[in-house]
VEXNU-955213 format. One record per residue (C-alpha): x, z, y; residue in one letter; residue number from 1. Coordinates in steps of 0.1 Angstrom, whole numbers, plus 5000, padded with zeros to 4 digits. Example, Ala and Ser with C-alpha at 12.3 -4.5 7.8 and 13.67 -1.06 7.14 Angstrom:
BEGIN
+------+------+------+------+-----+
|   px |   pz |   py | code | pos |
+------+------+------+------+-----+
| 5123 | 5078 | 4955 |    A |   1 |
| 5137 | 5071 | 4989 |    S |   2 |
+------+------+------+------+-----+
//
This chain:
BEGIN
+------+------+------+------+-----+
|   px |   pz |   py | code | pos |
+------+------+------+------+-----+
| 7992 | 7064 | 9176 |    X |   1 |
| 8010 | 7034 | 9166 |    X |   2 |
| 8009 | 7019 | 9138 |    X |   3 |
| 8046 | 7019 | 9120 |    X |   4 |
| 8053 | 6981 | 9116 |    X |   5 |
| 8064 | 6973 | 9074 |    X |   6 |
| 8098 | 6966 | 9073 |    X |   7 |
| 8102 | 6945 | 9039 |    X |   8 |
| 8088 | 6925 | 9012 |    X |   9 |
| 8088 | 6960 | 8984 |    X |  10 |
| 8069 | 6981 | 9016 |    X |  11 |
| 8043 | 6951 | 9015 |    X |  12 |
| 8038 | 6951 | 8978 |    X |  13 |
| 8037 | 6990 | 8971 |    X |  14 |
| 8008 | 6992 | 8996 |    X |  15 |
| 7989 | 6966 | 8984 |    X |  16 |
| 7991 | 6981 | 8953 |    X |  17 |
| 7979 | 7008 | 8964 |    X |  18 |
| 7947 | 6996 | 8982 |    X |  19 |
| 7940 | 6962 | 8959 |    X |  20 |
| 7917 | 6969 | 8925 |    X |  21 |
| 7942 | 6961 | 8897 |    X |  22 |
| 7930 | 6928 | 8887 |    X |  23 |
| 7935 | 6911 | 8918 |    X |  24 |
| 7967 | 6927 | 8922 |    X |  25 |
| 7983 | 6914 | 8886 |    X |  26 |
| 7970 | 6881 | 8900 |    X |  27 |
| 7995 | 6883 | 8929 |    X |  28 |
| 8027 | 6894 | 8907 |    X |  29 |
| 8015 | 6870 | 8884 |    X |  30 |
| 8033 | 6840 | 8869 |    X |  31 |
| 8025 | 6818 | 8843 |    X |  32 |
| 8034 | 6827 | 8802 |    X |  33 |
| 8056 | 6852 | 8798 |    X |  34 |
| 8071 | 6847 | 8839 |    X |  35 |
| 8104 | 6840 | 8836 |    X |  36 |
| 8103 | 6814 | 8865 |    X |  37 |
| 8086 | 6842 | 8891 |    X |  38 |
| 8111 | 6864 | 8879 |    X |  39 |
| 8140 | 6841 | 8881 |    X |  40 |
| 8128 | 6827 | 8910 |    X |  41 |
| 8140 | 6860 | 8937 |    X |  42 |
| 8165 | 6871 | 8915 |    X |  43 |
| 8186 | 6840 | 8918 |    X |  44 |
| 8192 | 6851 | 8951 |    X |  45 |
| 8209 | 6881 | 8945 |    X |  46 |
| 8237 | 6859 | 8924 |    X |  47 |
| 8245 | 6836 | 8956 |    X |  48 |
| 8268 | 6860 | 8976 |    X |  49 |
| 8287 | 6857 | 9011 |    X |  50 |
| 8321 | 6848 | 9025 |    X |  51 |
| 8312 | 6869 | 9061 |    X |  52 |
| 8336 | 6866 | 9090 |    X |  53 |
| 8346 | 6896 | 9110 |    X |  54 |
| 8366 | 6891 | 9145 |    X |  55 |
| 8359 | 6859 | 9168 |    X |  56 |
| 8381 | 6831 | 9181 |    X |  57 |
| 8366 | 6835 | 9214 |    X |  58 |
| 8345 | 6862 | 9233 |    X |  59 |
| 8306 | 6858 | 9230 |    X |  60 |
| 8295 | 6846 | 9265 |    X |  61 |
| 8258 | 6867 | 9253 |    X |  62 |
| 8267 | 6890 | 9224 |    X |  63 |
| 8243 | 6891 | 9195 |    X |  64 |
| 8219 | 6860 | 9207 |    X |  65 |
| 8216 | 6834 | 9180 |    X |  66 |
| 8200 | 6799 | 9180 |    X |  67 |
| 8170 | 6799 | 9155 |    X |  68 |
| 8141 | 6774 | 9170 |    X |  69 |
| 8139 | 6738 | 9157 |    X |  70 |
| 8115 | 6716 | 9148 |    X |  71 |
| 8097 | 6706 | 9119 |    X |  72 |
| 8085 | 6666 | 9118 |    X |  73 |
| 8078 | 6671 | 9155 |    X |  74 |
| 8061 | 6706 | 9156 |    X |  75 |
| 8082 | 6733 | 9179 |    X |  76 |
| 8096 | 6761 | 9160 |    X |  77 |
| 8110 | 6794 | 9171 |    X |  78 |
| 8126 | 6795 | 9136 |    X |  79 |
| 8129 | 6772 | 9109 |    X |  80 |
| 8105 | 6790 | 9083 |    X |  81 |
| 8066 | 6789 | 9084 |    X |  82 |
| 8039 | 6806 | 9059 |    X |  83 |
| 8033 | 6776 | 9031 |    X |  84 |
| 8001 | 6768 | 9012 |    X |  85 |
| 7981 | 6795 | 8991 |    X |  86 |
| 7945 | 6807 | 8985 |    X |  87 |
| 7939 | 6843 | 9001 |    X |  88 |
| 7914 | 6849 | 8969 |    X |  89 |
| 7899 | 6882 | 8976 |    X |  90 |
| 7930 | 6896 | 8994 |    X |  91 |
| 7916 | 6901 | 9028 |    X |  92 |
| 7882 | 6891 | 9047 |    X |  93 |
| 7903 | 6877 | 9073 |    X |  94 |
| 7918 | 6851 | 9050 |    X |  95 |
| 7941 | 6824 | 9065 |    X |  96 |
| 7928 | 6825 | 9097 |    X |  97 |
| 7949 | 6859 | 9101 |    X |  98 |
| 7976 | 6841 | 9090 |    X |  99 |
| 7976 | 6811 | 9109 |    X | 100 |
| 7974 | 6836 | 9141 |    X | 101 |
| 8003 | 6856 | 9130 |    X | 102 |
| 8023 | 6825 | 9126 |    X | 103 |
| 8013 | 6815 | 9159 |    X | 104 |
| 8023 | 6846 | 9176 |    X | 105 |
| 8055 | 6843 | 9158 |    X | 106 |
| 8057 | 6809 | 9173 |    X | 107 |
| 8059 | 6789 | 9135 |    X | 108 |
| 8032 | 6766 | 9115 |    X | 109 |
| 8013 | 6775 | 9088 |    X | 110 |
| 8003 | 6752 | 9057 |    X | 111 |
| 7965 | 6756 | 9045 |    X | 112 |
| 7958 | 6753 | 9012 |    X | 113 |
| 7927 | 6732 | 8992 |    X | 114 |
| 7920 | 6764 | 8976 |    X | 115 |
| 7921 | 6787 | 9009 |    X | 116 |
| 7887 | 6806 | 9013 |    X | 117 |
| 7883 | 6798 | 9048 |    X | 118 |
| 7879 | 6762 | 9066 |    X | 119 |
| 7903 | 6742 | 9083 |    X | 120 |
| 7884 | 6738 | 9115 |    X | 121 |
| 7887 | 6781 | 9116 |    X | 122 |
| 7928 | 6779 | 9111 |    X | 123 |
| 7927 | 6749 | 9138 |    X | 124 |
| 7908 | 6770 | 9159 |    X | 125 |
| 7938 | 6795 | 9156 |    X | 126 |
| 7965 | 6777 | 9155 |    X | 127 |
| 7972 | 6739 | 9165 |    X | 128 |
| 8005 | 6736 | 9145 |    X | 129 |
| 7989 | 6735 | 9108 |    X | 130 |
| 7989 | 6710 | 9079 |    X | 131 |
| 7968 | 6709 | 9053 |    X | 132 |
| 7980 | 6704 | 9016 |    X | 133 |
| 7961 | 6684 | 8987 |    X | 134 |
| 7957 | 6685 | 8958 |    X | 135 |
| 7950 | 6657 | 8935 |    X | 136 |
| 7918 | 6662 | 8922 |    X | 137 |
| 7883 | 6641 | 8919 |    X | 138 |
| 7880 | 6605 | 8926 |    X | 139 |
| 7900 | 6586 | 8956 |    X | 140 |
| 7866 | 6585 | 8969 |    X | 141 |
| 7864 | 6623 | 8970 |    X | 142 |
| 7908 | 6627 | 8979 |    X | 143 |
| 7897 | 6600 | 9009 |    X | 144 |
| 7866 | 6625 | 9022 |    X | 145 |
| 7891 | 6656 | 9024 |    X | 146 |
| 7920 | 6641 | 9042 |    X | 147 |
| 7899 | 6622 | 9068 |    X | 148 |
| 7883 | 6655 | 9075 |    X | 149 |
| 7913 | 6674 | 9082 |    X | 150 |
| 7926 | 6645 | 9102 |    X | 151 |
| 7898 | 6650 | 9125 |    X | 152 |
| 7904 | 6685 | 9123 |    X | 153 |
| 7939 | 6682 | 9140 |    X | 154 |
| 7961 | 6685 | 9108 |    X | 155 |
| 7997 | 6680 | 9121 |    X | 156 |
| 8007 | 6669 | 9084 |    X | 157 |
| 7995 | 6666 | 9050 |    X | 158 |
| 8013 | 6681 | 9021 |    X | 159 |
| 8009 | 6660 | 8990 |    X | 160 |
| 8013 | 6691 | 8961 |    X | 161 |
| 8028 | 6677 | 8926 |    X | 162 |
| 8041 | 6712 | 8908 |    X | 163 |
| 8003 | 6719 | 8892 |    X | 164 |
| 8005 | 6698 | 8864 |    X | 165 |
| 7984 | 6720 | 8839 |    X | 166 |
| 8013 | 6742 | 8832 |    X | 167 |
| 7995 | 6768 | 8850 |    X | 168 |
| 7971 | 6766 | 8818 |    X | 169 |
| 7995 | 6788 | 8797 |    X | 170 |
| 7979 | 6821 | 8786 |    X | 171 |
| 7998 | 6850 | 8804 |    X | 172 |
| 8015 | 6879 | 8783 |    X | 173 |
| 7996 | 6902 | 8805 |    X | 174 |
| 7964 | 6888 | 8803 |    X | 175 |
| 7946 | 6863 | 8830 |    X | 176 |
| 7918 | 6880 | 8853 |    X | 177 |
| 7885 | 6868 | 8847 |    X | 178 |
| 7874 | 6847 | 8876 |    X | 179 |
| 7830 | 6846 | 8881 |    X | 180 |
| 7820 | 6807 | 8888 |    X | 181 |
| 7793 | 6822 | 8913 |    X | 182 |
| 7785 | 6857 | 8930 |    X | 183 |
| 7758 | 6865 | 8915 |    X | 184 |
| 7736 | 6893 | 8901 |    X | 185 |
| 7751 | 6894 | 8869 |    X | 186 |
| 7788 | 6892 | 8883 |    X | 187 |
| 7781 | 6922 | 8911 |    X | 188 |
| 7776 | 6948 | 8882 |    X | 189 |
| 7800 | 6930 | 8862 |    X | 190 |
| 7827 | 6933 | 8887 |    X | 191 |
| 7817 | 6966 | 8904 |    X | 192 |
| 7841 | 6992 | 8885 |    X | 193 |
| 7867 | 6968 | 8900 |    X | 194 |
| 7855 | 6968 | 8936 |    X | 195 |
| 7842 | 7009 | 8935 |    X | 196 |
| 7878 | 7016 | 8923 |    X | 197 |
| 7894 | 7008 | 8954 |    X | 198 |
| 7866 | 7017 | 8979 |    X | 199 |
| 7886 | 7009 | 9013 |    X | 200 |
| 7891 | 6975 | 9004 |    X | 201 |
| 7855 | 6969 | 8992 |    X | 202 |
| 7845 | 6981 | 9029 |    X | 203 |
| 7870 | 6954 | 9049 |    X | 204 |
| 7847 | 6929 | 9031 |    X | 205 |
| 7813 | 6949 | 9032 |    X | 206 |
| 7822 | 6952 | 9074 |    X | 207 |
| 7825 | 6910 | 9075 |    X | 208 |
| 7794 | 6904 | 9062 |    X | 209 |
| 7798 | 6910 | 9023 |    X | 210 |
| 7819 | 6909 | 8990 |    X | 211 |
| 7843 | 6883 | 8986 |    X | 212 |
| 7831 | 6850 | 8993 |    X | 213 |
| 7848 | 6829 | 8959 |    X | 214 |
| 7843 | 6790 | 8977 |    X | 215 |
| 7872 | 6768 | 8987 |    X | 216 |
| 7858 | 6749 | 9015 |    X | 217 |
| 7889 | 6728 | 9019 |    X | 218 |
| 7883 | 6713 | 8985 |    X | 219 |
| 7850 | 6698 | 8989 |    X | 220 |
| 7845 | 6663 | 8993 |    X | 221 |
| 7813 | 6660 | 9009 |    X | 222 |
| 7789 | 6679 | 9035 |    X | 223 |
| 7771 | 6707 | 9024 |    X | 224 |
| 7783 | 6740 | 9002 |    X | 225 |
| 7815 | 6741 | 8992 |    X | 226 |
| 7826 | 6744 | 8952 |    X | 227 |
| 7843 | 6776 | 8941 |    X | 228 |
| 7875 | 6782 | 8935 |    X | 229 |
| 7870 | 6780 | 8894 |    X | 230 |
| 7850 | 6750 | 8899 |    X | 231 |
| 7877 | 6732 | 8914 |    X | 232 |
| 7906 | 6744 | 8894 |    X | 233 |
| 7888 | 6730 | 8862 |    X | 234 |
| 7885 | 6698 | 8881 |    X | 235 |
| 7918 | 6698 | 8893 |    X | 236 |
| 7929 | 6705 | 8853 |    X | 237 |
| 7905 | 6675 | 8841 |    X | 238 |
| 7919 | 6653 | 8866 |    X | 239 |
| 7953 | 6627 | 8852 |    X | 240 |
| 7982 | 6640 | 8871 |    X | 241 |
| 7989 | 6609 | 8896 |    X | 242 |
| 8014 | 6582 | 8894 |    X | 243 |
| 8036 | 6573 | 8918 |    X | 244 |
| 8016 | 6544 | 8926 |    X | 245 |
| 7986 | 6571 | 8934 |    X | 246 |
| 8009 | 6587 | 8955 |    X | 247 |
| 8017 | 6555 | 8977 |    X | 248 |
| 7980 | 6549 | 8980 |    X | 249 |
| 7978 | 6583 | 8993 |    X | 250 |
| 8008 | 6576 | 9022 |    X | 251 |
| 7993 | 6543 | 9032 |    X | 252 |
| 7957 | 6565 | 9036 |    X | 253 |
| 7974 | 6591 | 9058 |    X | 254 |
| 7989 | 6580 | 9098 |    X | 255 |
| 8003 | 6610 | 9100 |    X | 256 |
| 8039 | 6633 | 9088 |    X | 257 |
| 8033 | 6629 | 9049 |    X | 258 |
| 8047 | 6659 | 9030 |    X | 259 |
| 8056 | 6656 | 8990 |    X | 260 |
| 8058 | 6691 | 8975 |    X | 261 |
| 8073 | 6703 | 8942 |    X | 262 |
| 8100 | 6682 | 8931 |    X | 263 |
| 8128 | 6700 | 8913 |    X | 264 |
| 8150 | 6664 | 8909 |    X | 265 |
| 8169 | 6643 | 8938 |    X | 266 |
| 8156 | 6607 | 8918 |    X | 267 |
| 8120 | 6623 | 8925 |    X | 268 |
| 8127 | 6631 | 8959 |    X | 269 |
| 8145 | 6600 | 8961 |    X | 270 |
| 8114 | 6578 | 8953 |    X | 271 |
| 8090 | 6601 | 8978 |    X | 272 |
| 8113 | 6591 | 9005 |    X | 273 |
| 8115 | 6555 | 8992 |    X | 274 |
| 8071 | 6555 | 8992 |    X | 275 |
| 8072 | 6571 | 9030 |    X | 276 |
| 8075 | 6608 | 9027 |    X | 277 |
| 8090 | 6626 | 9063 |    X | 278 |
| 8098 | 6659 | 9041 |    X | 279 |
| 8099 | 6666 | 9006 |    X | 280 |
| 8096 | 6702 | 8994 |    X | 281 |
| 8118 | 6719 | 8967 |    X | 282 |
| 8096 | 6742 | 8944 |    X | 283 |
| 8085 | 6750 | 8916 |    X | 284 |
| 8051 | 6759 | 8923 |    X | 285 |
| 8060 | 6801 | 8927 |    X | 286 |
| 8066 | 6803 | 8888 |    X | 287 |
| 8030 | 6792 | 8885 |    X | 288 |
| 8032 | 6761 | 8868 |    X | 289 |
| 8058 | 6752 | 8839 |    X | 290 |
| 8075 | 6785 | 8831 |    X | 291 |
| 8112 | 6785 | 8827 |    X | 292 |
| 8113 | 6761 | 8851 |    X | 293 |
| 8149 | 6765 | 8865 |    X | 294 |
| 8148 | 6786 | 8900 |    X | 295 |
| 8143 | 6762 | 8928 |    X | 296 |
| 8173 | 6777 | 8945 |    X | 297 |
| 8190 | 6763 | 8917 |    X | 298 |
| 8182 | 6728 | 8921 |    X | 299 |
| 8183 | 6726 | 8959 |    X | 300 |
| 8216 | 6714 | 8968 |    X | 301 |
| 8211 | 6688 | 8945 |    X | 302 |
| 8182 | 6673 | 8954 |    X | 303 |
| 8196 | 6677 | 8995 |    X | 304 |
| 8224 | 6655 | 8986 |    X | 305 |
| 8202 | 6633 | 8974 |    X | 306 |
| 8176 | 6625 | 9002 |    X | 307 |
| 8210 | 6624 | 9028 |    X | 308 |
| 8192 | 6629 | 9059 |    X | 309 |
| 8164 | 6604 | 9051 |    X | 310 |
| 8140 | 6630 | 9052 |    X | 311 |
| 8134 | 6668 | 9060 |    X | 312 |
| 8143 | 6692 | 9029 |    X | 313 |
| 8119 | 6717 | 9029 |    X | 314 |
| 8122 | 6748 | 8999 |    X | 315 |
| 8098 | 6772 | 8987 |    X | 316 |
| 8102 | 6798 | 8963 |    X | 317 |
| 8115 | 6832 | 8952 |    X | 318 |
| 8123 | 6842 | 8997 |    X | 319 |
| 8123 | 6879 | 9001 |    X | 320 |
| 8142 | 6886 | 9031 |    X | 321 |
| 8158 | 6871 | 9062 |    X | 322 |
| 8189 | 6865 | 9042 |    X | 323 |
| 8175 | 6848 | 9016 |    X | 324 |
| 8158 | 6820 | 9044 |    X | 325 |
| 8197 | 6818 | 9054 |    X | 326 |
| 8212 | 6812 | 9020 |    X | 327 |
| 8186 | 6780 | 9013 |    X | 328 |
| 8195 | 6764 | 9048 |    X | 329 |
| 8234 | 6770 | 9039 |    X | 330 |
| 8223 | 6749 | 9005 |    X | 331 |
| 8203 | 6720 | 9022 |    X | 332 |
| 8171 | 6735 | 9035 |    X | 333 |
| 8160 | 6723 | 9070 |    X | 334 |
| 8130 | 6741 | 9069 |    X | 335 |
| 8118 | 6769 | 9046 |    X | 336 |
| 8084 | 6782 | 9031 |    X | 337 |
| 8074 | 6817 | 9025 |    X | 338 |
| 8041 | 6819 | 9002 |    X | 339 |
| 8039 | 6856 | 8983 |    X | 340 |
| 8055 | 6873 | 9008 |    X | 341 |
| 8026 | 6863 | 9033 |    X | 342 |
| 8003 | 6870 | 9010 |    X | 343 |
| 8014 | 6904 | 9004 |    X | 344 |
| 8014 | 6909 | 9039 |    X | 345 |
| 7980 | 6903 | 9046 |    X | 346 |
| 7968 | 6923 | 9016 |    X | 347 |
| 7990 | 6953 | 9029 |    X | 348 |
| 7979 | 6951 | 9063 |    X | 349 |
| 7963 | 6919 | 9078 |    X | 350 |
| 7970 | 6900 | 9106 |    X | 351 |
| 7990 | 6923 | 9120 |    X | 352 |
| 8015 | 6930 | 9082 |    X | 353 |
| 8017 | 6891 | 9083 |    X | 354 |
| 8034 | 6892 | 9113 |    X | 355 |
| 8057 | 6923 | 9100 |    X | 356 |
| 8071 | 6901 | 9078 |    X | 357 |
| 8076 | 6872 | 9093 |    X | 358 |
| 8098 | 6891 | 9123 |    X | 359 |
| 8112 | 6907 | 9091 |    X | 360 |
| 8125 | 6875 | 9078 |    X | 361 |
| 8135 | 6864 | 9118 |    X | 362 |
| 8158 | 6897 | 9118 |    X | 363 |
| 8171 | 6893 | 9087 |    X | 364 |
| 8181 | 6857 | 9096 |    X | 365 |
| 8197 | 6869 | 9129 |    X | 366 |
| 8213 | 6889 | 9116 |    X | 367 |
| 8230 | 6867 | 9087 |    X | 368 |
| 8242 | 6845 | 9112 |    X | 369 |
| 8259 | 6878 | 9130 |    X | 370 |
| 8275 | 6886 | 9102 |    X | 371 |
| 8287 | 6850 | 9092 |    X | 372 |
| 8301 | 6848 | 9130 |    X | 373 |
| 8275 | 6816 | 9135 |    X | 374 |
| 8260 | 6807 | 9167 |    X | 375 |
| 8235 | 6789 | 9151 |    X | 376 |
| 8212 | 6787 | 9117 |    X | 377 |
| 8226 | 6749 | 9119 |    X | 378 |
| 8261 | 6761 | 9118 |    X | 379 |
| 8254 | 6775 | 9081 |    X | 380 |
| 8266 | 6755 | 9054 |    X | 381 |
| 8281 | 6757 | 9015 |    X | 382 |
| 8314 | 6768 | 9026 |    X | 383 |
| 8298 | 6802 | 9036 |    X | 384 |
| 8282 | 6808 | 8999 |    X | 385 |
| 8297 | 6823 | 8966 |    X | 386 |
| 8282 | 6818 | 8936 |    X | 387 |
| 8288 | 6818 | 8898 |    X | 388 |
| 8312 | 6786 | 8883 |    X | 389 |
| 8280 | 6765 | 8873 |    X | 390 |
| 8256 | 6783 | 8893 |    X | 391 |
| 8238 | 6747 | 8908 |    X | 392 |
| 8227 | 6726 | 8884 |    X | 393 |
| 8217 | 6684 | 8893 |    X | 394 |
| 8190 | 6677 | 8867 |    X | 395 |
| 8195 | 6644 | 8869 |    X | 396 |
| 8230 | 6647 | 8854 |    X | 397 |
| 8223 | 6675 | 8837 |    X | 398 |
| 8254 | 6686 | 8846 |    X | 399 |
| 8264 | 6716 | 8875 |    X | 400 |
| 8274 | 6706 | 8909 |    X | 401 |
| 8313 | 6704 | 8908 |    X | 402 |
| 8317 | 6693 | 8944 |    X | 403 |
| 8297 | 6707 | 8964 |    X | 404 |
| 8326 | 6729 | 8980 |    X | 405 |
| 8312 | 6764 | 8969 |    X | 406 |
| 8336 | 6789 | 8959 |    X | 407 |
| 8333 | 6811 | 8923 |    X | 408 |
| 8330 | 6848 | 8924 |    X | 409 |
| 8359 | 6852 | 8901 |    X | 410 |
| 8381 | 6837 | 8928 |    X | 411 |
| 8400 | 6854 | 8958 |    X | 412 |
| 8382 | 6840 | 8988 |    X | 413 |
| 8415 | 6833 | 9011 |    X | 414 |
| 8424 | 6815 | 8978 |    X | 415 |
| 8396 | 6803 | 8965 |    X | 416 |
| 8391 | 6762 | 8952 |    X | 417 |
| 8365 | 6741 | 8963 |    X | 418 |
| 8342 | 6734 | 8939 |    X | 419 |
+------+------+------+------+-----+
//
């Protein structure tokens, strides 16, 4: 019998609730401190609402097709969203490599992360559109190493990540899972009332040749056996944050599309364009860096206005559902990044429940544009979006968005002002 696809972000996460031991599952829902930023980062959708259309000018030559393929810095799309960077710690045996072949079969990219447990040659080896996304850690010597490797591994771009500043050091209100440095004796009977209490997911692993394998193999900057993940998040921690200057280094090092991820301000995005970024990402880092960092969705307009077509806006953060992915490109977004739902897609059912909900999102953005009377995700824009008077917020200001012709909710929309 088949199996019944899952039809939305909430399906996802009940079921791996139910088949994840708890500790690796408060990992997932997880921010940082007391996680106002994850929280604030989904909810701010719901406060963005629509101005839908009803009846047409003109008859639809082919009724209910929409235009959702594009490309991102040169890579065919079908749509303009694509899974974005995270480590698939003890989630699934499969790891990225499922992901990066659901994302092909749902004809999108797939960023790979520095802390992803399996290597970039297996996600090339699955999917040719992939970038691979650093993280500043060790010596240039060592940053050198890892981005001519995945340069000979194909990588179609490399994502420059600057939203892990040590804010992710915060102790959580509902305590931080302990992570073991090494798999070893010692950590096997430590961790086995964990594992036994969720026996099906201790067998995926046991059937792929063992327990969870805790290396990042992306991260290492030489030949040989690759560091764990604690081992390079305590490097990563004991390493300066860079300096712009680092950062221009880094673009003059890489041939390729250059990506700068997690700026929340336009002057930031401003001076990534200015150093030879093709894309800068809005984010926040999932609500897992500073907390109370304002919502990215918050901030995206803003910092749109401010690259002005100089570069691709990319977002990340707080996307749920199709509609969500259509509200960010009305705000600025060209292209758009989905990072827990994935993961709660693999966890829930693989390869095959990453896929889910990445057609999940593609129907849900269909059908936005249905309902908005667009013939295209490019024809979405602020006039279609209601929000609350002071809703967008330009941090470099530090004042809201006054013109950026989005209408209140307290306003009649036939009647409504520009704002």
């Amino acid at each position: 019998m088949a199996r019944k696809p899952i039809e939305s972000f909430a399906e996802a996460q009940r079921i791996a609730k139910r088949r994840m031991p708890g500790p690796i599952y408060t990992a997932l829902i997880s921010g940082n401190e007391k996680g106002a930023t994850i929280k604030q980062n989904p909810e701010a959708f719901s406060q963005i609402g629509w101005l839908p259309r009803v009846a047409r000018e003109t008859p639809e030559e082919q009724p209910l097709t929409r235009e959702l393929a594009t490309t991102a810095l040169g890579m065919e799309l079908s749509m303009p969203v694509m899974p974005g960077p995270a480590g698939a710690q003890a989630i699934n045996p499969e790891g990225e490599v499922a992901v990066a072949k659901a994302a092909k079969a749902a004809g999108t990219a797939m960023g790979l992360s520095s802390f992803a447990t399996k290597p970039m040659e297996a996600i090339a080896a699955a999917n040719p559109n992939w970038l691979y996304q650093l993280y500043w850690t060790g010596t240039r010597d060592d940053i050198l190493w890892r981005i001519e490797r995945a340069k000979k591994s194909g990588a179609k771009a490399l994502i420059v990540t600057l939203d892990a500043t040590g804010g992710g050091l915060g102790r959580r209100d509902w305590g931080s899972p302990p992570i073991p440095t090494q798999i070893d004796l010692e950590a096997v009977f430590r961790f086995a009332p964990m594992a036994l209490s969720r026996p099906g997911w201790l067998m995926k692993f046991l059937a792929q040749g063992g327990i969870p394998d805790l290396s990042v193999p992306n991260s290492a900057n030489r030949p040989g056996k690759a560091p764990t993940f604690k081992e390079i998040y305590v490097e990563l921690m004991s390493t300066p944050v860079p300096t712009w200057s680092d950062i221009k280094w880094l673009r003059e090092q890489w041939d390729g599309p250059f990506v700068v991820k997690g700026l929340m301000r336009g002057e930031e995005a401003k001076r990534a364009v200015d150093i030879g970024a093709d894309a800068v990402v809005v984010s926040n880092h999932g609500g897992n860096n500073l907390d109370s960092s304002y919502a990215s969705i918050r901030v995206l307009p803003a910092v749109a206005r401010a690259v002005n077509g100089q570069a691709e806006v990319w977002f990340d953060g707080g996307i749920r559902r199709g509609m969500d992915v259509a509200k960010a490109l009305a705000l600025g977004a060209d292209i758009v990044l989905v990072g827990r739902l994935w993961i709660f897609g693999l966890a829930a059912g693989g390869q095959q429940g990453v896929h889910d909900l990445l057609e999940m999102i593609r129907d849900g953005l269909h059908w936005s544009l249905v309902g908005l009377g667009h013939r295209s995700f490019r024809d979405l824009s602020p006039d279609d979006v209601v929000a609350p008077d002071g809703f967008f917020f330009d941090p470099d200001t530090k004042t809201r968005l006054e013109d950026l012709q989005l209408r209140r909710t307290d306003f009649e929309p036939d009647r409504a002002v520009a704002r």
